[in-house]
N, C-alpha and C positions, 0 to 999 in steps of 0.2 A: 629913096623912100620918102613919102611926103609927110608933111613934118607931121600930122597927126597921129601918125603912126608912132612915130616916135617917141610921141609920150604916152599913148597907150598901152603899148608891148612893155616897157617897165613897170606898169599900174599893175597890167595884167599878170606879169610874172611874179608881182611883189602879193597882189591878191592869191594867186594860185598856191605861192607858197607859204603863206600864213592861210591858207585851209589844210595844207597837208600835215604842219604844224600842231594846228587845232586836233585833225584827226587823231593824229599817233599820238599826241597826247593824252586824248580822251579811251584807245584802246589798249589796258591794258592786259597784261597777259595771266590768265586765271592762277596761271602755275604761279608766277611770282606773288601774287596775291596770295596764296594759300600757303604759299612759304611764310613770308612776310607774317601769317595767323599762324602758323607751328612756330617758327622762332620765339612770338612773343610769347606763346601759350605753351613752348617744350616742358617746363616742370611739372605745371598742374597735368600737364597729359602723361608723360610716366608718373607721377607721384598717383595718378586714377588707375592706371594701369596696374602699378607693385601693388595696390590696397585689392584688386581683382583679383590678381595671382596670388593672394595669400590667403585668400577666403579659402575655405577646405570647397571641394568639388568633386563628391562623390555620387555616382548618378544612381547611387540603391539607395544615399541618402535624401531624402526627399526634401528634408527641411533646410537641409545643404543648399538645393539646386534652388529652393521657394528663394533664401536670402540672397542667392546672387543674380536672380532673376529681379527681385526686389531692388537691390544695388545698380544694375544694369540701367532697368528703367527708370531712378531719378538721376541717373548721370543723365537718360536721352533726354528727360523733362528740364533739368537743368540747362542743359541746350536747346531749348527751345523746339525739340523734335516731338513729333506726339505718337508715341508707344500706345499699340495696341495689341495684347495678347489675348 
């Protein structure tokens, strides 16, 4: 092998592999990500939930259904979601 090679193929392979590095680094995996926002955010998300499930929900009740439609949508506003009824 002529000696140019020789120091190329090492350059080469040390490049190649500090991109494959860069990349997998750079993708990661949605699931873990979304886990990683439920663990840290597990309480306020049941503690929103029990305060949901104790509201009364009666659908002949009208003013019932107004306040948890009410409740609903500044939890979606509160996340930054834009609720349109």
């Amino acid at each position: 092998m002529p000696a140019r090679f020789e120091t190329l193929l090492p350059r080469a392979a040390a490049i190649c592999a500090l991109g494959l590095a860069i990349s997998s680094a750079q993708a990661t995996n949605p699931r873990d990500t979304v886990r990683v926002w439920r663990k840290a955010h597990e309480k306020a998300i049941v503690a929103d939930f029990i305060t949901l499930l104790s509201m009364p929900n009666v659908a002949t009740n009208v003013a019932d259904v107004e306040k948890n439609a009410a409740y609903i949508e500044g939890q979606l506003r509160r996340g930054a979601s834009r609720p349109a009824f």
